[in-house]
C-alpha positions, 0 to 999 in steps of 0.5 A: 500500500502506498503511503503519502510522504509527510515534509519534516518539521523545518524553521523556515527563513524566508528569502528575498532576491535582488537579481536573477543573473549568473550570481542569482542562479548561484546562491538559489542553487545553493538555498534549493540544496541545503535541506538535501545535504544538511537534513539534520539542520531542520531548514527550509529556506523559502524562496518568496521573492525575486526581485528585477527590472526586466518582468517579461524575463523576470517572471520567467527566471521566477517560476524557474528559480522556484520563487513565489512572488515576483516584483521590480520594486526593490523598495516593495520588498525590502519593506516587506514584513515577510521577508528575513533575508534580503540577499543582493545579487544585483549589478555592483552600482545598486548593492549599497541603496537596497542593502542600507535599507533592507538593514533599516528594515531590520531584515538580514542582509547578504551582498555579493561582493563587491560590497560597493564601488565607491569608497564612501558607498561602502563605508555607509554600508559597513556604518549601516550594518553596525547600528543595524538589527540585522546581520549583515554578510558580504559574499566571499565564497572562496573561503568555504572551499575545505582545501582553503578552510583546511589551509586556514586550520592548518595556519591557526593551529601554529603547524606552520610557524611564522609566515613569510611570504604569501603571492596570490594571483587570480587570471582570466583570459576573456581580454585577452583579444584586442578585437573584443570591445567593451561590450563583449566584456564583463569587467568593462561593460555595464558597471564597467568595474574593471578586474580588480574589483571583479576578480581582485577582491577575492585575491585580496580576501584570501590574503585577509582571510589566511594571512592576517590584516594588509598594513600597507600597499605599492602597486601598479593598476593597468589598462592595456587597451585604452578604448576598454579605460571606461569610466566606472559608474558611480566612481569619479576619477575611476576607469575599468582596469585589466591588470594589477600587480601589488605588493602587499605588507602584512600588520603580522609582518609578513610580505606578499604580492598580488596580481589580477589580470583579465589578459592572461590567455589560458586561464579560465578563472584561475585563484592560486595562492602559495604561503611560505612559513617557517616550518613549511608551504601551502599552495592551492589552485582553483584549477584544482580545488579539491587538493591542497598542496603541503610542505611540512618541515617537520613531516617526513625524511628530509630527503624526499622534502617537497609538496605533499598532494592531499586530497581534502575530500575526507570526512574527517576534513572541514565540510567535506563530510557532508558530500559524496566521500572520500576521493569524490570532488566537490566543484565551484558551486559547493564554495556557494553552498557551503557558505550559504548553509552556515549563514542559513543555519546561523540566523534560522536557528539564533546562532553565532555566525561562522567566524568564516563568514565575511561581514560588512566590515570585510567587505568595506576594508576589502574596498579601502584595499582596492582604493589604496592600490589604486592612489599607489598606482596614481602617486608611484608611492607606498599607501598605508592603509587607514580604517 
């Protein structure tokens, strides 16, 4: 005799999207998924409003999406008594308005990064958030990686000693091409907010993330194809650029450098980073995420010293459990997943966050960065940074 499934007893969190594009399909597969991996959490995160300009496309990407409520007044929904979450994956230049005043609204606030583009934009944001009732998160996925997260134990728990240097790159070939125009490019079409904004940020984050705070900056910020120099939206003084090449002074003293380039043929979407320490190394690449490579000095014969793969797909090893086990892959998606379950979970259930999770404070010290390396560039001189 068939029988009628009955859905689990769940706390529900009800979320309200701004933006239905790349980023937007992102974060609702990550809310569709969560009940599958986390069972135990009991968290049902309900998909009530989409929110975008477009309504002829907007009504289409609501009904595929699994939204119940569609809308393109985002001032509509971020009134809404309904909504707990308001989770901004709209283009750069409307993070800040909507966000400040879904936090004035007293519902929990996710940006996609960059929190804003203007300096001053995010520091209202990060202002907004600290008088807020509201939690208030910026999106920095790469941190949720378990090769990342492993690294990051690994680091705190002393078994490397004392950091030396840290060099992190993140290339991607889209322009590459000197026929392609701005419009056929991300990082100078639309808000035309050039690669390190776009892709830099999350070069930076993982420098703030696994090393400590940035102290100071001495950088070169370029545009190799002048007609793609366009002015960013809502930045004056600001134009799309292509590369970056930093020197970076850790408060902890170490030393770094970083580099984001959109001209790098050959890389895809290319994150790598390497930590050099007292008692070892540690490299990683999103070309292989699941692996994490280790150099322990006190791990081993010294004769057959080198990098050491491991591969963090074991239960035993941070996040990894919950998937398909042991030598099973988790891809770029499960960076999103992981990160948003634990905000999920944080706010459904009044916990404490993770301590992983990127607040507004991250996201506005990560823009002060971007706007420091950009006056080194202009001045030729070392910038200190200043919070």
């Amino acid at each position: 005799m068939l029988k009628k499934t009955r859905p689990a007893d769940a706390k529900e969190l009800r979320i309200a999207m701004l933006g239905y594009g790349f980023m937007g399909r992102c974060h609702t597969n990550a809310y569709r998924v969560i009940p599958f991996f986390y069972p135990e959490a009991h968290i049902n995160p309900r998909l009530l409003i989409l929110c975008g300009q477009q309504e002829d496309n907007l009504e289409r990407e609501a009904a595929r999406f699994g939204f119940e409520e569609f809308g393109n007044d985002w001032k509509e929904v971020v009134a809404d008594p309904r909504v707990d979450l308001f989770d901004n994956c709209g283009p750069d230049p409307i993070h800040p308005e909507p966000c400040i005043a879904a936090l004035k609204n007293g519902k929990h606030v996710l940006c996609e990064k960059p929190l804003a583009l203007s300096l001053d934009a995010a520091r209202q944001m990060r202002d907004a958030a600290a008088s807020a009732k509201g939690k208030a998160l910026c999106v920095f996925n790469y941190r949720f990686m378990p090769a990342v997260r492993f690294a990051k134990d690994l680091i705190d728990s002393g078994k490397l000693g004392t950091i030396y240097n840290f060099r992190v790159s993140y290339q991607q070939y889209y322009g590459h091409d000197s026929s392609l125009t701005p419009a056929h490019l991300w990082y100078c079409s639309g808000a035309r907010s050039g690669i390190l904004q776009g892709i830099g940020s999350h070069a930076i984050d993982q420098g703030r993330f696994l090393v400590g705070e940035i102290k100071s900056v001495s950088s070169l910020v370029r545009t190799f194809h002048p007609e793609r120099a366009l002015p960013t939206v809502g930045c004056e003084g600001v134009t799309a650029d292509e590369a970056t090449v930093s020197i970076l002074e850790f408060q902890n003293g170490a030393v770094g450098v970083m580099e984001a380039s959109g001209v790098a043929p050959g890389r895809k979407n290319f994150l790598s980073w390497e930590i050099n320490a007292s008692k070892g190394s540690l490299r990683w690449d999103l070309e292989h995420p699941n692996s994490l490579f280790a150099c322990l000095s006190d791990v081993g014969d010294c004769t057959l010293r080198g990098f050491t793969e491991i591969s963090v797909t074991d239960p035993s090893h941070p996040y990894a459990g919950k998937f398909w086990g042991p030598g099973h892959n988790l891809g770029w998606e499960q960076g999103h997943l992981l990160e948003k379950y634990h905000i999920i979970d944080a706010l459904a259930h009044g916990k404490p966050l993770s301590p992983f999770n990127a607040t507004f404070e991250d996201g506005y010290r990560n823009v002060a960065i971007i706007y420091a390396m950009r006056e080194s560039s202009r001045t030729g001189k070392k910038v200190e940074l200043v919070w």
